[in-house]
N, C-alpha and C positions, 0 to 999 in steps of 0.2 A: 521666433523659436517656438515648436510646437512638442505638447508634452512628450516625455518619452514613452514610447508604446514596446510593450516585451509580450511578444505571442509564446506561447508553449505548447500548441495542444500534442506537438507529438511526444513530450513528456509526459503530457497528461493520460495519455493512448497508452504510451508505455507500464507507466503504473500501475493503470488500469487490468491494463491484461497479463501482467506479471504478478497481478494478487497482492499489490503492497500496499492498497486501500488509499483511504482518507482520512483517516487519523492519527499518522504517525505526525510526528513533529518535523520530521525534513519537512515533509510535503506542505505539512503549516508552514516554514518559514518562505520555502518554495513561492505558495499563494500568497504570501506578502510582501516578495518582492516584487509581485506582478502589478500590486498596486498600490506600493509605495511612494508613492509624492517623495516621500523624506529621504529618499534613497541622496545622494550627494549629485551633485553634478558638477560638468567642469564649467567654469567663467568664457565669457570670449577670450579673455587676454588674464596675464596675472596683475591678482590683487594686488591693490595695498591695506586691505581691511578685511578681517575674516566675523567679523561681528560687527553687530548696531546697537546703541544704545540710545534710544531717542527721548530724550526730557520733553514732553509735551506740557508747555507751562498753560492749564486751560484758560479762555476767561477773559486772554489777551494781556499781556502785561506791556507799563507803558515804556517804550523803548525812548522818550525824553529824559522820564526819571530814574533809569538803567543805567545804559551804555551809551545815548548820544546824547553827549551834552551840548547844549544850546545856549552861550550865553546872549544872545540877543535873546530870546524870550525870556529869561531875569532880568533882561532890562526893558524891557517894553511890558511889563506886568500891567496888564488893566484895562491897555491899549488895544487899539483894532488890528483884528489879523489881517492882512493884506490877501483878498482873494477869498475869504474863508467860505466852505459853504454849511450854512448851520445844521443840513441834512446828510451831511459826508457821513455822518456812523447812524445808529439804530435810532436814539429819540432826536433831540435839536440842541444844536448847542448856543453859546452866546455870539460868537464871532468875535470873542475877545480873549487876548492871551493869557495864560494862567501861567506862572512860571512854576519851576519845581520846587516844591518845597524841600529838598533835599541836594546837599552841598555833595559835591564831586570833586574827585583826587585824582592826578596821573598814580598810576604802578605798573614797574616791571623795565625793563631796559625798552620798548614800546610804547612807552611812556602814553599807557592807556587810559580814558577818564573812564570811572568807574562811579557811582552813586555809593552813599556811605551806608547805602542799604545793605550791600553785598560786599562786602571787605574778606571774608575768607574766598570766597571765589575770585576777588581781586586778585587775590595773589598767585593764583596760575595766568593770567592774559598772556604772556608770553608763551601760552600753550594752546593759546586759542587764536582762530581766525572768525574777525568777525563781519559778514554781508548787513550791514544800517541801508542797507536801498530793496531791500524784500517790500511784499505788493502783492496783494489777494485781489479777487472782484467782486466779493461779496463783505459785506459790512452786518452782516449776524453769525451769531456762534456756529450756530450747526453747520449750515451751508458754506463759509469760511473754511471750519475744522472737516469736515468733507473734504472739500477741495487740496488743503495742506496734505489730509492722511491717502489721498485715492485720484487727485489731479485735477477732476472733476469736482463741481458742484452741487450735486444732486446722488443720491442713495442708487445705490443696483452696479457701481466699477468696486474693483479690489482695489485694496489698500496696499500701501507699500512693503508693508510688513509683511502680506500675502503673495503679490507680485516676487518678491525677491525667494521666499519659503519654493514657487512654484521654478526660478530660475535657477536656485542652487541646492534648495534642498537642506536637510540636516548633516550634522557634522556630527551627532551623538544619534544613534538610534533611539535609543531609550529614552530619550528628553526630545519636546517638544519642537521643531526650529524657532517656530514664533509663539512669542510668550507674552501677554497683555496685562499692566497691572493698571488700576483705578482705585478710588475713591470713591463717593456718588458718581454716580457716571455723565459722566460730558455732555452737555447739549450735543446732538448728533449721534448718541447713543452706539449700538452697535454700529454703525454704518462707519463708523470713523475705523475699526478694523477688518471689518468684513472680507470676505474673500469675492463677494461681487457672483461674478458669472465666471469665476474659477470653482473647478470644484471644490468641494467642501473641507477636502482633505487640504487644503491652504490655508483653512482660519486657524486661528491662532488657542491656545490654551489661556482663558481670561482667571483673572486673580484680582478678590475683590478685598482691598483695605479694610471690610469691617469685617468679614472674616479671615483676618489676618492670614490672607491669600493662601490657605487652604484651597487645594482641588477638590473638589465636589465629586464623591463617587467611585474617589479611589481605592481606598480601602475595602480588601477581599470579605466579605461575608461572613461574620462567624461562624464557627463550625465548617468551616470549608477550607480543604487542602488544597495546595500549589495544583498538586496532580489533578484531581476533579475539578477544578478551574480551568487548567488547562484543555483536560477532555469537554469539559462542556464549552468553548471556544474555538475548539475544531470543530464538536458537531453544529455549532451554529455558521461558523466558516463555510462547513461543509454546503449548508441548505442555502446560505446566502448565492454563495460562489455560485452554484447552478441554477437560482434563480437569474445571477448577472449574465451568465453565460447565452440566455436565451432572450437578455436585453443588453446588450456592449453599448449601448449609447449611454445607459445611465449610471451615468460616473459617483453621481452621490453616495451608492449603495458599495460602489469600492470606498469611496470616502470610510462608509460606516464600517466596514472591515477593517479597515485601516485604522482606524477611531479605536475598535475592540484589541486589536491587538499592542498599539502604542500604549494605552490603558495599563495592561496586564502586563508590558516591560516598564512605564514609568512606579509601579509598585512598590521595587526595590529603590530606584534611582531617584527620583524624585524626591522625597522626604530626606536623604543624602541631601539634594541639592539644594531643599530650602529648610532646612534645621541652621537654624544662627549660631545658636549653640556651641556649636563647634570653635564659632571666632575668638579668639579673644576678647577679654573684657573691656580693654581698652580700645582696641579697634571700632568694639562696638557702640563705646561710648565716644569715640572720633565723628562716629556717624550722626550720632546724638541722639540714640534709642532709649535715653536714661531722661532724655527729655519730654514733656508733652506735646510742647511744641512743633518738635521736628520727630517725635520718634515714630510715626507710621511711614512719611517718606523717606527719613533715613533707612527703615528696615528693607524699603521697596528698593532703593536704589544700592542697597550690602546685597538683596539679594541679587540682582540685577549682576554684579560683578560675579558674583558665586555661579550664575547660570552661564554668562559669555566665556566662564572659566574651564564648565563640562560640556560647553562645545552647541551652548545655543547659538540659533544664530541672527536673532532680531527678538531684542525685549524694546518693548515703550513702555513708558511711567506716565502715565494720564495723572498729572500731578494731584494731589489736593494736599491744599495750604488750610491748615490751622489759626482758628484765632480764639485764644482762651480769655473766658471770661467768667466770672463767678465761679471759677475753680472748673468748669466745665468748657471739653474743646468742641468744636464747631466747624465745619470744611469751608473754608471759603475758595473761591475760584479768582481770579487777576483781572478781576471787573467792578473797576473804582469809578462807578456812577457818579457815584454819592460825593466821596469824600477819596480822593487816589491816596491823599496820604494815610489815613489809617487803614484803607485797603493794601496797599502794596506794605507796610507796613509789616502786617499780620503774612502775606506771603512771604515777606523775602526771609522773614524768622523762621518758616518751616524748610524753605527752599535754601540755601545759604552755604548752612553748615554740612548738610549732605552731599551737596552737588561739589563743595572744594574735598571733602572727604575720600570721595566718587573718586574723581581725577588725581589727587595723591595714590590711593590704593592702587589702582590700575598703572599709573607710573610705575610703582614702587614693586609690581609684578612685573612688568615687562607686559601688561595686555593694554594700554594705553598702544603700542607699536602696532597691533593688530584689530585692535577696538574704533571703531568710529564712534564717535560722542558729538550728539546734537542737542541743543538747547533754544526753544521758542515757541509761541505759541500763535495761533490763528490770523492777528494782525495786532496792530500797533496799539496807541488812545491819541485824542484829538490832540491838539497843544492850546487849543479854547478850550475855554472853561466849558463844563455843561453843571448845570447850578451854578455856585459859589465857588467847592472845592473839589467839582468831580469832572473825570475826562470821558468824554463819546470813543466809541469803536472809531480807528481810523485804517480803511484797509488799504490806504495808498501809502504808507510807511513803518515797518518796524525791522526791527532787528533781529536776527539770531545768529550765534557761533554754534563753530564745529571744531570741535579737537579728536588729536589720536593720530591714527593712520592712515598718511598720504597725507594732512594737513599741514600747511604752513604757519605756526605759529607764530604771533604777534601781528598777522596782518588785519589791514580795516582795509574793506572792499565796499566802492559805492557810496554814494552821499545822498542824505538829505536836504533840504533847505536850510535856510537859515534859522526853522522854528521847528524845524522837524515835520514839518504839515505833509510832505508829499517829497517819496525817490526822486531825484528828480538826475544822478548819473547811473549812469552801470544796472540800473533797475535789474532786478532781481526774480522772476516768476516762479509758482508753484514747481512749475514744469522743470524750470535751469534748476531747483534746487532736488529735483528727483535724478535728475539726469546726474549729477554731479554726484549723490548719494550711489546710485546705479554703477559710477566709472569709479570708485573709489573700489567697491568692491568683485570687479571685471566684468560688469555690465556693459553691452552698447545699448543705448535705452533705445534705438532703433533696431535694434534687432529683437529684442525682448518681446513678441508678441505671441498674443493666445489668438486663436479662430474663433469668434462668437456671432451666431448672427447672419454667417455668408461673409464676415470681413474681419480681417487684420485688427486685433485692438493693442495697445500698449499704454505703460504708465503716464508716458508722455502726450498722448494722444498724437498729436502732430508739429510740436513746441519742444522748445528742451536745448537749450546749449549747457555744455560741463562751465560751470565757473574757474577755470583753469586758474586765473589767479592766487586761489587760494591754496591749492593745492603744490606740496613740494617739489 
């Protein structure tokens, strides 16, 4: 699929020598739909999801003390892993099984095990399908979180969130398609959303948790009117435009037009779409904003819902989990070296109560039917110990669910072993989980491609089957 190209110039002739200049406003919107990425575009086939919502849990969280329970590793605690290798994650681990320190519950007519970590999110599994046979090929964050967000393991491809902005486009003009929120920012830093060797006009709008996702830049100038905003945006339009005209190759500089003018529509819409304010008080304390704990993710993932509502069309939440101590809170990320339980611990208190909050709201709107919701992160942790009470990167197994639209709720897709160590049915790839994200919302992720280079690229590279099981 190659972008869409819209020539004008015999409008542009036209104008010209009818005297109607370059500074009226048709002619502005005119030039910005010449080089609107955000314009909408149709799917190969109809959807069954008009938005994304992707839970990016950083850090890895461990999918033993989650959602696959193992009780052979509760009972062989101490014991030799059969096969282990003590370099499988980032330092070394013992080659001895560590069991979970945390007790697990069936819930839901699926009768799902669940860790008593997460007990309010328990209580949707019946709304969730979940893949326990996911598998990366890298065992460090970056290069892992790479891979997950862009297919690829190394910096310079788009990200999923860019890829889908450049195949479908926006569904709100005035708000951004692709919406980025974080915390400190993720091992892998930009690259985890990047738009790669897409043009520029495909990255996404970032929003950062310590400026409580505040847009940088948006607010008009004091002393300056709508009107003189506007006229100084045409005439920069204006000088832009003609400089691109005598370069069409360089796409970025439409980007930047593109940039100035989304800018000056999200002005009004934007502070609309992320003023909490508006919610109820109680809703918003559902979310847990009234908390320490959980109130920066909570507000990330209320507002999250508020955005797929005005018609975004891919937000992710680069989690950060909280651990409060001496009265003061702290980011931690789902990387229990040291100690999984009091790390997962301090995660699942921040993560929990917003993520069950999340999926009620969106039900209880009706955007749960049209919303895709994804939850997981980079790769798995070892099922050996590394120390005494902490678990290694493990990228040959974890888990993540997807609820919403086109999902099959209550299913478990693919197995682990008996200790969780390694996928070892139905295995799961980067690739089969974009491809499946792609067909949900009428992607064919082989036809999805840009020209970069003299060749064909796409999200999947050359890999990719839809996990059809899971889907309705």
């Amino acid at each position: 699929m190659k972008p869409p190209i819209v020539s004008l110039p015999m409008r542009r002739r036209f104008l010209k020598e009818t005297g109607m200049g370059l500074g009226s406003l048709a002619l502005s919107s005119l030039l910005n739909q010449e080089t609107a990425a955000a314009s909408p575009q149709q799917p190969h086939f109809a959807p069954k999801a008009k938005s994304v919502i992707w839970l990016f849990m950083t850090g890895g969280p461990s999918h033993v003390d989650l959602f696959d329970y193992k009780p052979e590793l509760q009972r062989r605690d101490g014991q030799a892993l059969a096969g282990a290798d003590p370099k499988t994650g980032f330092f070394t681990t013992s080659g001895k099984c560590l069991k979970s320190p945390f007790s697990f519950k069936q819930y839901g007519k699926s009768g799902t095990w669940v860790s008593e970590l997460l007990p309010q999110t328990a209580q949707h599994v019946d709304d969730l399908a979940f893949i326990h046979s996911c598998y990366t090929s890298q065992n460090n964050h970056a290069p892992a979180g790479i891979e997950l967000s862009a297919g690829v393991n190394r910096p310079g491809y788009p990200s999923l969130g860019s890829w889908v902005n450049y195949g479908l486009g926006s569904m709100n003009e005035n708000l951004p398609a692709f919406v980025v929120m974080h915390g400190p920012k993720p091992r892998g830093d930009d690259n985890l959303w990047a738009p790669g060797f897409l043009p520029k006009n495909y990255q996404p709008i970032t929003l950062d948790a310590s400026r409580r996702e505040e847009i940088a830049n948006l607010v008009r100038p004091s002393g300056q009117s709508d009107s003189q905003q506007r006229a100084q945006l045409d005439i920069l339009k204006q000088l832009n435009q003609a400089h691109q005209d005598s370069r069409p190759q360089e796409a970025n500089l439409a980007a930047r037009i593109q940039a100035f003018e989304l800018a000056y529509r999200m002005q009004s819409a934007a502070p609309e779409a992320m003023d909490l304010r508006q919610e109820p008080q109680q809703l918003q304390q559902r979310y847990g904003l009234d908390k320490p704990e959980t109130a920066s993710f909570g507000r990330q993932c209320l507002l999250a819902r508020r955005l797929v509502e005005r018609g975004v069309r891919f937000v992710q939440i680069f989690s950060s989990s909280s651990r409060i101590s001496g009265g003061a809170v702290a980011d931690v990320p789902w990387d229990g070296h040291d100690n999984i339980e009091q790390n997962h611990r301090d995660c699942a208190a921040t993560n929990d109560q917003p993520v069950a909050a999340l999926l009620a709201d969106l039900k209880q709107r009706g955007l749960l039917d049209t919303t895709l919701v994804i939850w997981g992160g980079e790769f798995g942790r070892t099922p050996d110990s590394q120390g005494s009470k902490g678990r290694d990167h493990n990228p040959h197994a974890h888990t993540m669910w997807l609820a919403g639209a086109g999902i099959k709720g209550g299913v478990h897709y693919g197995k682990t072993d008996d200790f969780g160590y390694k996928a070892v049915e139905n295995r799961v790839g980067v690739n089969d989980i974009h491809a499946t994200i792609l067909h949900l919302l009428g992607l064919d992720h082989t036809k999805l491609t840009y020209r970069f280079n003299g060749r064909d690229f796409r999200l999947t590279d050359v890999a990719g089957q839809v996990v059809r099981e899971i889907l309705a």
